[in-house]
N, C-alpha and C positions, 0 to 999 in steps of 0.2 A: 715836660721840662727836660731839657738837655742841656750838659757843659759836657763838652766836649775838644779833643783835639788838644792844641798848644795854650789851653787858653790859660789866663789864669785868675782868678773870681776869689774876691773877699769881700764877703755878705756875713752881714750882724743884724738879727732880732730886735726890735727894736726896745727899749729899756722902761718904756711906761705908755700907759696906756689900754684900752682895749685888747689887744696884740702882744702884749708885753711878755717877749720870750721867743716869739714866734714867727722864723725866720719866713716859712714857705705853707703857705693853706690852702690846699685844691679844695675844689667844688665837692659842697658838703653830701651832692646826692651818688656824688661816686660818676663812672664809667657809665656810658650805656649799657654794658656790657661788662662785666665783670671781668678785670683783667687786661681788658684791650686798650687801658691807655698804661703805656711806661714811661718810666721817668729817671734817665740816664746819668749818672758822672763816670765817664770813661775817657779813655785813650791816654795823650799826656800831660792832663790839665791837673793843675794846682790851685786849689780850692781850699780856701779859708774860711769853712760857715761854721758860724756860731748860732745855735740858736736850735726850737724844733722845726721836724717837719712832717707835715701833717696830710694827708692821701686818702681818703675816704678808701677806696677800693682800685686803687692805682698798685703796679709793682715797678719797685725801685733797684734799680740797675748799677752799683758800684763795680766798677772792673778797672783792667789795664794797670798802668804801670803809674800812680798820681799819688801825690802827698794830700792829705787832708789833715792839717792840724789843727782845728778847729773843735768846738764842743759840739755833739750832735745830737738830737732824742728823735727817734724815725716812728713815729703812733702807728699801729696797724691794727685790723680787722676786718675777721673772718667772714665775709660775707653770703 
């Protein structure tokens, strides 16, 4: 996953259900490869996410110069 550039994204978790909370869920077996996939919000985008997100064995890329005012819970583990 990538946002990038001028974009600007407001994404909310959805509020009941299965899912309920849970904005973004990669694939539960992970990477083929530990590591080799990322998953980016950079450059000058303005991102509104509420919710968690959840990456088996993914790393996550926050950089640049971007507002994120939103609520976020990032799950990780050590694989």
């Amino acid at each position: 996953m990538t946002i990038s550039g001028q974009v600007t994204a407001n994404l909310s978790a959805p509020t009941s259900g299965s899912l309920d909370g849970i904005l973004l869920f990669g694939n539960r077996a992970g990477c083929s490869t530990v590591g080799s996939c990322v998953d980016q919000i950079n450059g000058g985008s303005t991102a509104v996410l509420n919710g968690a997100l959840y990456f088996a064995s993914d790393e996550i890329e926050i950089t640049g110069s971007h507002g994120c005012p939103g609520k976020i819970l990032v799950t990780c583990r050590n694989a």
